[in-house]
N, C-alpha and C positions, 0 to 999 in steps of 0.2 A: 851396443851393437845390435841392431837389427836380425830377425832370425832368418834365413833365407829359406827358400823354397827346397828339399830337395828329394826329387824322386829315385835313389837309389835305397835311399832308409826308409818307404813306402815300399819297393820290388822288399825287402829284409823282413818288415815286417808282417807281409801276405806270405809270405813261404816259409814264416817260422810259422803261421798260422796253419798251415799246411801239412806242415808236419807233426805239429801236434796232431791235427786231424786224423792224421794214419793210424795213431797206435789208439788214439782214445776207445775205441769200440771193443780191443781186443783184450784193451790193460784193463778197462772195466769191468769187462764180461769173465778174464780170470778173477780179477780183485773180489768181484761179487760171488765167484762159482765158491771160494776160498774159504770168506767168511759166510757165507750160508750153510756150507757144508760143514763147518766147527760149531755151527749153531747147530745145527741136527743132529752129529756126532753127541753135543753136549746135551741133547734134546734126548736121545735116545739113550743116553746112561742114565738119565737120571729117572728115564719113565720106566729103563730095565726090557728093553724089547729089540726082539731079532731084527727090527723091521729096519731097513737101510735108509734111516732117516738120511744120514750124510753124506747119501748121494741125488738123494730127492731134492736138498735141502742145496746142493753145489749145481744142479740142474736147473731150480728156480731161480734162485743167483745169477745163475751165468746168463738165464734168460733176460729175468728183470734186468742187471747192470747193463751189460749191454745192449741190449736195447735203449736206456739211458744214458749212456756213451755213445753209442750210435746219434741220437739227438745232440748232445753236447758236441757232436766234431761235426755236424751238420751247421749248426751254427758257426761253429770257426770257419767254416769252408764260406758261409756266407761272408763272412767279414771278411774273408778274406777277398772275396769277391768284389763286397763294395770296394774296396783301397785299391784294387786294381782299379774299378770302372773311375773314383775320384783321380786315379792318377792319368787316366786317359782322357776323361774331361780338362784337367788343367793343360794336359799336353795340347789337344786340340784348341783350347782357346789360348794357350801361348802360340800357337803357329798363325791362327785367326787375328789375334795381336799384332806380332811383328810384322804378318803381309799388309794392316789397316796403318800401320807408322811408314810401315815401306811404302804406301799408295799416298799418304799425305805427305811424307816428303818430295817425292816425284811431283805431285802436284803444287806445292809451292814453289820449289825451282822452278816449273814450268810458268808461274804464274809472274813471278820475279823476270823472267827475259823474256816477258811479252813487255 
């Protein structure tokens, strides 16, 4: 069996693209504030100092991750981008299509009762 075309599972997979996009900047930016700061916590026991490693250490984190979440949902958003614009292109040359079959059938009937 032949696969067919279909652009509703194209619309599914741009808007799950999408939504992953939303939280990636913010899930990274905790996930890294989290584990930079137990690295500085565990930084600052073992050097034996007042100094607030683990929040220094959940500051750079949350910088660094997100901002690399920031980029990785930048990307989603583009792909998700292209699969919209591929699914606008087939759409327009399927309408392109059907009016050039609509125009050669009109013109062979017509050519047939000359």
């Amino acid at each position: 069996m032949p696969t067919q075309y279909d652009p509703s599972l194209l619309q599914k997979f741009a808007e799950n693209l999408y939504s992953k996009a939303q939280s990636m900047t913010i899930s990274h930016a905790v996930w890294g504030a989290a584990l930079f700061g137990c690295i500085g916590f565990f930084a600052s026991s073992a050097i034996r100092t007042d100094t607030p490693l683990w929040l220094m250490g959940a500051a750079l984190g949350g910088l660094i991750c997100g901002w690399i979440g920031y980029n990785k949902a930048f990307a989603l958003r583009l792909e998700a981008q292209r699969t919209l614009c591929q699914m606008k292109i087939a759409e327009r040359l399927g309408v392109i299509a059907d009016s050039q079959v609509l125009t050669a059938s009109v013109t062979s009937t017509e050519s047939m009762s000359h």
